[in-house]
N, C-alpha and C positions, 0 to 999 in steps of 0.2 A: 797255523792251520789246524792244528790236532787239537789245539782250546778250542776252537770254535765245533768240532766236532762233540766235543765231549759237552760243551755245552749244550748243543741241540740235540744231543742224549737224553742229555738229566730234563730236558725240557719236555721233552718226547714221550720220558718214560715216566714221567714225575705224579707223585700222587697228592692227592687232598685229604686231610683230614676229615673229615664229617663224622656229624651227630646229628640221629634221627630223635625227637621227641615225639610222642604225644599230647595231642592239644587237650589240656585240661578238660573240656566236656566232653570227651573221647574216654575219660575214664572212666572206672566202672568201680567196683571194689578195693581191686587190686592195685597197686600201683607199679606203673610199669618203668621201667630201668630204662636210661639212653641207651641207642644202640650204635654204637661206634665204626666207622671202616675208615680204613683206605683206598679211596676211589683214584681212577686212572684220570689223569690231565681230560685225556680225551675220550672219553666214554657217555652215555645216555644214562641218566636216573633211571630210568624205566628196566632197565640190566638190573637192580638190585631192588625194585619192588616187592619182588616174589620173599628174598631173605628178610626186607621189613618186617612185612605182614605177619610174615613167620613169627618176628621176633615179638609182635605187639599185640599177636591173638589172643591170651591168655588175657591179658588186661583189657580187651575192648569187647564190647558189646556183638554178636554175630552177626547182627545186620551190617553193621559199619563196618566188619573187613574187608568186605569187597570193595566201597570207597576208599580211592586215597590220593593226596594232594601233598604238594610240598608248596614249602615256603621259605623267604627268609627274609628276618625281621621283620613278617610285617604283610609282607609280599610275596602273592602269591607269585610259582617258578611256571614259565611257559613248558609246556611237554614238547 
């Protein structure tokens, strides 16, 4: 019984790797660096917007910060 506890622990508490890019015509001069976390199993993209933007201002254009989308491979992610 205590495996099965500790499993739905680690499941519970478990995190994702993720990497934020910049889409190519989003760049501007600069070239911007991945931006790396640890997101929670269960948690909203929308929680970690604000640290994106943060991380991607400097390389994007002023208009385009306030736009922003994810995707993966390809496809775009439902909010």
């Amino acid at each position: 019984m205590t495996d099965d506890k500790d499993v739905l622990r680690d499941v519970w508490f478990g995190r994702i790797p993720t990497c934020f890019t910049l889409y190519q015509d989003e760049i501007t001069e600069r070239e911007a660096e991945p931006y790396y976390l640890l997101l929670p199993r269960v948690s909203y993209l929308t929680l970690v917007t604000d640290k994106v933007k943060k991380h991607f201002q400097k390389a994007m254009r002023q208009e385009d910060v306030s736009e922003i989308w994810f995707e993966y491979e390809g496809t775009p992610l439902k909010w």
